[in-house]
Legacy VTK file of the C-alpha trace (Angstrom):
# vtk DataFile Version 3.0
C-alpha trace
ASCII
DATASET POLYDATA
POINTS 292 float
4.510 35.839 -18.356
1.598 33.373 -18.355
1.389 30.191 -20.409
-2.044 31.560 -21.776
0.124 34.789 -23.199
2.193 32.061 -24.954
-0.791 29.772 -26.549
-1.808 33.360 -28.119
1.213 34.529 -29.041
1.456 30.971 -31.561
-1.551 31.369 -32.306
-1.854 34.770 -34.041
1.827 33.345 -35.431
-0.364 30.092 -37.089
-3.095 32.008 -38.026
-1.396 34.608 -39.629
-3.144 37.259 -38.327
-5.315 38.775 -35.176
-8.346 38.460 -36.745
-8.309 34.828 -37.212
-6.737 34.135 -34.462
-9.501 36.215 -32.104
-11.488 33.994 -34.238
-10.487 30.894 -33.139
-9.166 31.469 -29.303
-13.066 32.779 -29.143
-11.626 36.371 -28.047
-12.380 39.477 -29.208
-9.692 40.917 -31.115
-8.699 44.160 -28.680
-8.584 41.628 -25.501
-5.885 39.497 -27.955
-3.737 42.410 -28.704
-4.097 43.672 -25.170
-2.577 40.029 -24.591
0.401 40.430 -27.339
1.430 43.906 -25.785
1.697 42.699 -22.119
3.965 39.951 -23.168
5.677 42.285 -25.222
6.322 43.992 -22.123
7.313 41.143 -19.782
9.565 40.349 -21.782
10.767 43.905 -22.956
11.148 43.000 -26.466
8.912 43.819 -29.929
7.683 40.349 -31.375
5.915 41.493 -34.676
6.981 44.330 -37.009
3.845 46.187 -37.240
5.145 47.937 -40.528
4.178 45.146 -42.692
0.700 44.862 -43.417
1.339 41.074 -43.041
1.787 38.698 -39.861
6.188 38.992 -39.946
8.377 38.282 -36.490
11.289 40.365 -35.284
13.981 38.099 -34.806
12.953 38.001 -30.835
9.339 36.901 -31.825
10.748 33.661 -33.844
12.561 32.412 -31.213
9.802 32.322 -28.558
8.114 31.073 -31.573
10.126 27.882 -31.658
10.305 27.913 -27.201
6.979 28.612 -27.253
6.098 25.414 -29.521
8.315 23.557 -27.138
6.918 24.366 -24.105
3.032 24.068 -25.121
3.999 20.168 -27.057
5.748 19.356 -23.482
2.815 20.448 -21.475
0.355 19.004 -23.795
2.436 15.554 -23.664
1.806 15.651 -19.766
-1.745 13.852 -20.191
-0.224 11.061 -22.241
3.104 10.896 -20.192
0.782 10.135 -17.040
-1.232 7.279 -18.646
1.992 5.393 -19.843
3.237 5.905 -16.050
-0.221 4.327 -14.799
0.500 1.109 -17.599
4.191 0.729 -17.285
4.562 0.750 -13.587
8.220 0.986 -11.978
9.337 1.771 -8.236
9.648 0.371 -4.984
7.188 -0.845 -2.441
8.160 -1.387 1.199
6.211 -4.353 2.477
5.795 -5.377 6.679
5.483 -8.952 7.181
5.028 -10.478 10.234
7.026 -14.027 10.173
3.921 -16.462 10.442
1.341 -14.072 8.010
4.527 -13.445 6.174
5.330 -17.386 5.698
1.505 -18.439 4.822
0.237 -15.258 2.746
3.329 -13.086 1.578
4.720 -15.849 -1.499
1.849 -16.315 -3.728
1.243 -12.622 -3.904
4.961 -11.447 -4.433
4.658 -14.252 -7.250
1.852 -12.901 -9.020
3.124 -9.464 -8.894
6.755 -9.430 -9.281
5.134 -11.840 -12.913
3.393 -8.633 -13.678
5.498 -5.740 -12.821
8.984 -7.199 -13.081
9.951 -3.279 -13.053
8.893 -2.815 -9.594
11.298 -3.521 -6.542
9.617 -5.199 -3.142
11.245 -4.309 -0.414
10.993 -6.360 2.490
10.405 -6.215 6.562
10.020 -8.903 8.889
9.014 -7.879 12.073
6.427 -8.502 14.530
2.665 -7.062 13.658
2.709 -4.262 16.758
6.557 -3.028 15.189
4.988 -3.073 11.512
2.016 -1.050 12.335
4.656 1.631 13.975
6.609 1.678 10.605
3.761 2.194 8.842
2.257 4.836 11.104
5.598 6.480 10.526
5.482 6.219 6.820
8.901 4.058 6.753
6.655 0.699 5.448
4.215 1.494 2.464
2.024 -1.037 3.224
1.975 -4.053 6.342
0.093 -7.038 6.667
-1.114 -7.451 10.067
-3.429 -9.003 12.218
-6.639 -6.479 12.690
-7.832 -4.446 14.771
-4.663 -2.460 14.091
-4.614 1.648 15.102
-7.462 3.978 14.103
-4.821 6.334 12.606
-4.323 4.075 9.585
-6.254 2.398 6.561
-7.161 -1.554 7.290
-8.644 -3.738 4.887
-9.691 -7.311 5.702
-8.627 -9.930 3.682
-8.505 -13.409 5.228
-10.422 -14.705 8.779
-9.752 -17.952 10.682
-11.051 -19.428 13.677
-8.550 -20.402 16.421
-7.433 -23.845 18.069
-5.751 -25.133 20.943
-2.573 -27.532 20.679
-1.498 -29.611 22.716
0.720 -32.653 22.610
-0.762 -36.031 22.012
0.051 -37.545 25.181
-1.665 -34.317 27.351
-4.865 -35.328 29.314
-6.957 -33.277 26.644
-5.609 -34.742 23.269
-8.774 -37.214 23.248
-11.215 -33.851 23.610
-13.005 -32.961 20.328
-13.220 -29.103 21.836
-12.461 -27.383 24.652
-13.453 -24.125 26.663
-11.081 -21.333 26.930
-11.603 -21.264 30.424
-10.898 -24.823 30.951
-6.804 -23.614 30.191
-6.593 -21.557 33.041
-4.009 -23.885 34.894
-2.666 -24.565 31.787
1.034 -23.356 30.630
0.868 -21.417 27.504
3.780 -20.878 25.051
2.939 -17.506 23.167
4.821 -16.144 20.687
6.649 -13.026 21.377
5.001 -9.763 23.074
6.334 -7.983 19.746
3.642 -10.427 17.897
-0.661 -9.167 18.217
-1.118 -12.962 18.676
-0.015 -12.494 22.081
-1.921 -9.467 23.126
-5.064 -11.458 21.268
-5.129 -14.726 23.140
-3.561 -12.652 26.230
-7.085 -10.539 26.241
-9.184 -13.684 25.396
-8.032 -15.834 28.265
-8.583 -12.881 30.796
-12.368 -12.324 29.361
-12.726 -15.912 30.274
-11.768 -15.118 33.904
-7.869 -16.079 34.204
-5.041 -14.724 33.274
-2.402 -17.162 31.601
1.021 -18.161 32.904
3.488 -17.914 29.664
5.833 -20.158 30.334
7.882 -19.266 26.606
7.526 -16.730 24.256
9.304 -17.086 20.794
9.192 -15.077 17.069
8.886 -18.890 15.349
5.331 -20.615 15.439
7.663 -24.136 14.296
9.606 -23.524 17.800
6.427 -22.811 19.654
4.982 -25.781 18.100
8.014 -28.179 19.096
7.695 -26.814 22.522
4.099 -28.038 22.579
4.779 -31.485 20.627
7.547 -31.790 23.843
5.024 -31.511 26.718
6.225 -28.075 27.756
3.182 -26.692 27.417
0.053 -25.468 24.921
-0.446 -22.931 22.443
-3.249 -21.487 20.767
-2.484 -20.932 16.865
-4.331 -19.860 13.627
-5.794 -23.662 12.346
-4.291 -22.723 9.234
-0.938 -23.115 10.359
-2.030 -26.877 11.442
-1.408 -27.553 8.038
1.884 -27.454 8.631
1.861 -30.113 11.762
3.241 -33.003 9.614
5.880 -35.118 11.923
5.002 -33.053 15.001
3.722 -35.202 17.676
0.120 -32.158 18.775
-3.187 -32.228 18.367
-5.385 -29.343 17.433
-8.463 -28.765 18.783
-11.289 -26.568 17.736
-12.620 -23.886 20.718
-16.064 -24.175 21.201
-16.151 -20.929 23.792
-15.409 -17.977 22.775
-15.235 -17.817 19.116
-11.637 -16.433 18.665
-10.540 -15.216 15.154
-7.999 -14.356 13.211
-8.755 -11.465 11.381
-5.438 -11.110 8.765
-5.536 -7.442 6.993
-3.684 -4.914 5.023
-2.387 -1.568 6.602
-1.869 1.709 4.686
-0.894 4.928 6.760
-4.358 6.851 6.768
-4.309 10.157 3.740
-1.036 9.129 2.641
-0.021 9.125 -1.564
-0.723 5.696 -3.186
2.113 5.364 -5.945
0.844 3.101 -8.659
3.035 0.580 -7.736
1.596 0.466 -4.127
-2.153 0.680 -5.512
-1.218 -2.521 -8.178
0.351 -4.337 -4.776
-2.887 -4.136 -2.958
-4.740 -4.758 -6.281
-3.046 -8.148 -6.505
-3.416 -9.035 -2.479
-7.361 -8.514 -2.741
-7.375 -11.217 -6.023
-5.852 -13.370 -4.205
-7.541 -13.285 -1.131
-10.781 -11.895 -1.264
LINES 1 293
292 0 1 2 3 4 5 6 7 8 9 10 11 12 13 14 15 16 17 18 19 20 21 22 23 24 25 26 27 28 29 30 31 32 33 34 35 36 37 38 39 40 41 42 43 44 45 46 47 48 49 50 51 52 53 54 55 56 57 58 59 60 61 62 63 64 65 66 67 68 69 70 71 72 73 74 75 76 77 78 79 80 81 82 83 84 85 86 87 88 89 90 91 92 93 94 95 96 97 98 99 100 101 102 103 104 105 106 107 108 109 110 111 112 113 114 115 116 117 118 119 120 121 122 123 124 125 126 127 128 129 130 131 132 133 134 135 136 137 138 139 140 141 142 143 144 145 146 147 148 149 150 151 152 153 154 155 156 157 158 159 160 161 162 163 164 165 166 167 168 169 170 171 172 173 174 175 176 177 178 179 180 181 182 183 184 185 186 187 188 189 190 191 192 193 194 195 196 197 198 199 200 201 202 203 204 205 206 207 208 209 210 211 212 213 214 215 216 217 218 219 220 221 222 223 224 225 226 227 228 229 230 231 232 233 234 235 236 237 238 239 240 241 242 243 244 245 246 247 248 249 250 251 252 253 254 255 256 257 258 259 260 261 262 263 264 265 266 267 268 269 270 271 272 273 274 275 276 277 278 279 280 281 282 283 284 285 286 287 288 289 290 291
């Protein structure tokens, strides 16, 4: 039994009669009874008393009459149903948040959205940037925020670059510098934060291009630590100079690098040919307002 046997069936039923009905399916007439006798068959049941010389159902044809009506409204509500899913939007979406982009980017747009789709859940990972691309890749994170490049087998958008600086404490020989070289560090200690972080890999890679390799003296998950590590003379860092904002109290200077130009590319991940819910495509809607 097809659902076009059942739009023809009504039909002859509405239009009391094959004629009109051929008429108005733009049939021919023998092709629409051909129709009416295969259901008839499928079904193994008579659906019009062909002794009357008018349109009258057995007691078999009025009740796929009435199912019939039932399923064709619920399949023809199926356009409309989708277009109040698309403007009413409920769910979940599973975010990755590294604990510095996390800090600095993640409030203002859980604000804005969570305002606008107060049905929708946001679910929550802190982790370090390498860890959230591996959820994502895996499909257990919807979406990450990460710092880019991230792994050609998923989606990356852009959508925030800064420039890098070096911090040191006040009293260190190179506090008085208005820039420095990247290769002037390499006898330097670094604090880093942890392997589980891109940042480290980043300014790992950079420091070796410049011809050293640097000796990590800490790692740590928490820039505040690694910045109280620096402010007590146990070493430098280099950090996005958007989190100098937050150096109030802390006893560091930042300075700019004038060689190489390091940046900090910030970008959303999305695992590559993967099914955007509407609540995910809204999320990434509000991120790019925001911040591009």
């Amino acid at each position: 039994m097809q659902l076009r046997s059942l739009e023809v069936f009504v039909t002859v039923v509405e239009k009391n009669g094959f004629t009109r009905a051929a008429a108005a399916l733009y049939v021919g007439q023998p092709a629409l009874s051909k129709t009416i006798q295969k259901l008839e068959q499928d079904l193994n049941v008579i659906l019009f008393d062909r002794t009357s010389k008018k349109i009258q159902l057995t007691d078999e044809g009025k009740l796929l009459y009435e199912k019939s009506k039932e399923i064709l409204a619920k399949i023809n509500s199926i356009p409309e149903s989708l277009n109040e899913l698309s403007q009413v939007i409920s769910g979940e979406v599973k975010v990755g948040i590294p604990q510095i982009i996390g800090s600095l980017f993640f409030p203002p747009v859980a604000y804005r959205f969570m305002k606008k789709n107060p049905n929708v859940t946001l679910a929550t990972k802190e982790d370090g940037g390498v860890i959230i691309e591996k959820l994502v890749t895996q499909g257990q994170l919807d979406i990450g925020f990460v710092v880019l490049p991230a792994a050609n087998i998923l989606e990356a958008e852009l959508i925030y670059q800064d420039e890098f600086v070096v911090c040191v404490s006040s009293k260190h020989p190179l506090a008085k510098a208005h820039a420095v070289r990247l290769s002037e560090l390499k006898d330097e200690k670094f604090i880093l934060f942890d392997k589980s972080f891109a940042l480290y890999n980043l300014i790992r890679n950079h420091c070796i291009e410049s011809g050293f390799s640097p000796e990590v003296s800490f790692q740590s998950t928490q820039w505040d630590l690694v910045l109280e590590l620096v402010s007590a003379q146990l070493g430098i860092s280099i950090i996005p100079k958007k989190l100098t904002n937050k150096l109030n109290d802390i006893d560091i200077v930042a300075l700019p690098i004038k060689d190489p130009n390091i940046r900090w590319n910030i970008g959303i991940i999305t695992k590559k040919n993967a099914y955007k819910s509407y609540a995910l495509k809204e999320f990434m809607k509000v991120v790019r307002d925001i911040y591009k």
